[in-house]
C-alpha positions as CSV (number, residue, x, y, z in Angstrom):
1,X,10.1,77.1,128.8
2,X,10.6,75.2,132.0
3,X,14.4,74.5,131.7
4,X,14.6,78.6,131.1
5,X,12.5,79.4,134.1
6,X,14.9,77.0,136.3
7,X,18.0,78.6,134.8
8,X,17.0,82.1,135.7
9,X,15.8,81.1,138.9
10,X,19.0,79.4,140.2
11,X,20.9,82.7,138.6
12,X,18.3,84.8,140.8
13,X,18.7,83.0,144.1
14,X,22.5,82.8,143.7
15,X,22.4,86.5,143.5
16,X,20.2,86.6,146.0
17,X,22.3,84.7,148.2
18,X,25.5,87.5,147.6
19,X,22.9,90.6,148.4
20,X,19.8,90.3,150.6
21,X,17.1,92.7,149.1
22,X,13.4,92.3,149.4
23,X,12.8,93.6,146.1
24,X,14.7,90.5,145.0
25,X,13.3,87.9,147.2
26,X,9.9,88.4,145.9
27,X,11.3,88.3,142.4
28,X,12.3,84.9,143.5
29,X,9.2,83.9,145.1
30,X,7.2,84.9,142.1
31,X,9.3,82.9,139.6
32,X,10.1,79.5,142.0
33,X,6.1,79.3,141.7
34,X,5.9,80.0,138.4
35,X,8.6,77.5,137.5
36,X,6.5,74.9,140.3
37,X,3.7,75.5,137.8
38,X,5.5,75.2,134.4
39,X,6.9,71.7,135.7
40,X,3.3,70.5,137.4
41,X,1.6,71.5,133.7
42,X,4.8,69.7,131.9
43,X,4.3,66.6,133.7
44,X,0.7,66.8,133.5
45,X,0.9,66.8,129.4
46,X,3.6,64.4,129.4
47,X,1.2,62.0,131.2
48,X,-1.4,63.1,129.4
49,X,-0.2,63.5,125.2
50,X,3.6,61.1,125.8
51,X,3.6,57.4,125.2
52,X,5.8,55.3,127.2
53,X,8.8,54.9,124.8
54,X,10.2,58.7,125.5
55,X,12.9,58.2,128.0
56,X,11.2,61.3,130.4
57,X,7.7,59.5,130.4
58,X,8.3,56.8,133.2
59,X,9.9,59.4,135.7
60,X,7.0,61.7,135.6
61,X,4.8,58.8,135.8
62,X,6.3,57.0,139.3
63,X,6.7,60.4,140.7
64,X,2.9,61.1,139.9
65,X,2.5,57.3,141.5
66,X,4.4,58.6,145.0
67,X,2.9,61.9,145.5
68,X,-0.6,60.2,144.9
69,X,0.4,57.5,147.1
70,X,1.4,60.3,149.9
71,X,-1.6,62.4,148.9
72,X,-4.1,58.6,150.1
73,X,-1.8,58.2,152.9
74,X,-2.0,61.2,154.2
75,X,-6.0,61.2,154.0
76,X,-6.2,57.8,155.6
77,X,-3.9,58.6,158.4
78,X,-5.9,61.6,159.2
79,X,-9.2,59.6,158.8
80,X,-7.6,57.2,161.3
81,X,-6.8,59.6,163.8
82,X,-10.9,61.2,163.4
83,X,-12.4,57.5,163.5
84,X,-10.6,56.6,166.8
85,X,-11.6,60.7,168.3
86,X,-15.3,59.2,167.2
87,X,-15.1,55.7,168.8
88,X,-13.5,57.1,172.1
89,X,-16.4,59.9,172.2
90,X,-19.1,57.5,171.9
91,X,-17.5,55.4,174.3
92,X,-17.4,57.8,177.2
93,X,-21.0,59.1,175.9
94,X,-22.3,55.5,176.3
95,X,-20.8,55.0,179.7
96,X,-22.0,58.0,181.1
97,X,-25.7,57.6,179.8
98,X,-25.7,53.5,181.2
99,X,-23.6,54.1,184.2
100,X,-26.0,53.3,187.7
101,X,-25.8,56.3,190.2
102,X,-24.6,54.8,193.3
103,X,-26.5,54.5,196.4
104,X,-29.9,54.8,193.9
105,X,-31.2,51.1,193.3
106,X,-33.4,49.6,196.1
């Protein structure tokens, strides 16, 4: 099913390519996320049902190991970026609530 959906997706975006319609371009839309789906669920039950002796298993399995590796790196780099916002905002809180006013203390 997946191969099919990729072979008449690359025969819809070649003819796409030769004449620009809208009518097609959704056609392609549609049916690049549909084949995006077929391939996710493929690799899901390849993971899932195939044992590491098929020849396709390890493939799906690293790339799973990469895009959940980007997926962590991505959360940690955005945490990092929120922790040091936090630490900078408590900082200038903290200075402004023990800062002295000048010209106060007798």
């Amino acid at each position: 099913m997946l191969q099919s959906k990729r072979l008449i997706l690359a025969t819809l975006e070649r003819r796409l390519r030769m004449r620009e319609l809208e009518s097609m371009r959704a056609r392609v839309d549609r049916l690049r996320a549909e084949t995006e789906k077929a391939h996710e669920q493929y690799c899901s039950s390849l993971l899932r049902w195939g044992t590491p002796e098929t020849p396709d298993y390890w493939p799906v399995a690293y790339a799973r190991l990469v895009e959940t590796a980007e997926r962590l790196s991505a959360k940690l780099r955005g945490a990092a970026v929120e922790l040091r916002r936090r630490v900078a905002s408590q900082r200038f809180s903290s200075s402004i609530t023990t800062a002295t006013p000048v010209g106060l203390s007798r």
